[in-house]
C-alpha positions in Angstrom: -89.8 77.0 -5.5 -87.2 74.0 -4.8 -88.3 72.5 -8.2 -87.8 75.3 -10.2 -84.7 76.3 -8.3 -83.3 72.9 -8.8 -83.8 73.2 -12.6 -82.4 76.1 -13.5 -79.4 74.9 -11.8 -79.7 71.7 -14.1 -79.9 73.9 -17.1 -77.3 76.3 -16.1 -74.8 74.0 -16.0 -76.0 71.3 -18.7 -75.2 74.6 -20.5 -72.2 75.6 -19.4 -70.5 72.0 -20.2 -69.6 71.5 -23.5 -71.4 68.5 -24.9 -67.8 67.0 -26.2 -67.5 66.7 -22.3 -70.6 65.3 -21.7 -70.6 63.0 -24.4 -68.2 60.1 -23.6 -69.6 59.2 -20.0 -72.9 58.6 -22.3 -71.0 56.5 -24.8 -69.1 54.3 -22.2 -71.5 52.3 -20.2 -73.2 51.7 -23.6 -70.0 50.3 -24.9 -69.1 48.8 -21.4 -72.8 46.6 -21.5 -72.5 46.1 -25.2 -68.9 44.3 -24.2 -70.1 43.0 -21.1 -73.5 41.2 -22.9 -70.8 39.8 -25.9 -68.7 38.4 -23.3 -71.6 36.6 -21.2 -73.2 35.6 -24.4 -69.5 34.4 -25.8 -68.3 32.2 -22.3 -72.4 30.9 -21.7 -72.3 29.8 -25.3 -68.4 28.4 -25.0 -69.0 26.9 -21.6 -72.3 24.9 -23.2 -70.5 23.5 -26.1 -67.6 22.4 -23.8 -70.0 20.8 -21.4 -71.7 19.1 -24.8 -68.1 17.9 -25.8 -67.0 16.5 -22.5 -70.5 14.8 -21.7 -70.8 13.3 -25.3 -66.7 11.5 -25.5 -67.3 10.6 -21.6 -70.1 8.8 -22.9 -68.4 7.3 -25.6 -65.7 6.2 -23.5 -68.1 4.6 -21.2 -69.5 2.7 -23.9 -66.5 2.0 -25.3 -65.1 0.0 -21.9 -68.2 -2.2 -22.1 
């Protein structure tokens, strides 16, 4: 009875909201982790090439004093 109750509540107001309205809390998180996975993926791939950079001329410096 709770079920069912609970439901046609659900429908009653999935259908009473327009779906412009319901449409861009669906679009923003998708857009949110589409940014948020871009920017991980852009600093881990910036901060390895950096670390590369830095280890490689220390290196070379190091060699470079003996």
């Amino acid at each position: 009875m709770s079920s069912a109750k609970l439901n046609g509540s659900v429908c009653s107001a999935h259908v009473s909201k327009p779906h412009e309205a319901n449409r861009p809390p669906q679009v923003l998180p998708f857009q949110s982790i589409l940014f948020c996975s871009f920017f991980v993926y852009f600093f881990f791939s910036f901060s390895v090439w950096w670390f590369f950079f830095v280890f490689f001329s220390f290196s070379h410096s190091e060699r470079r004093k003996k």
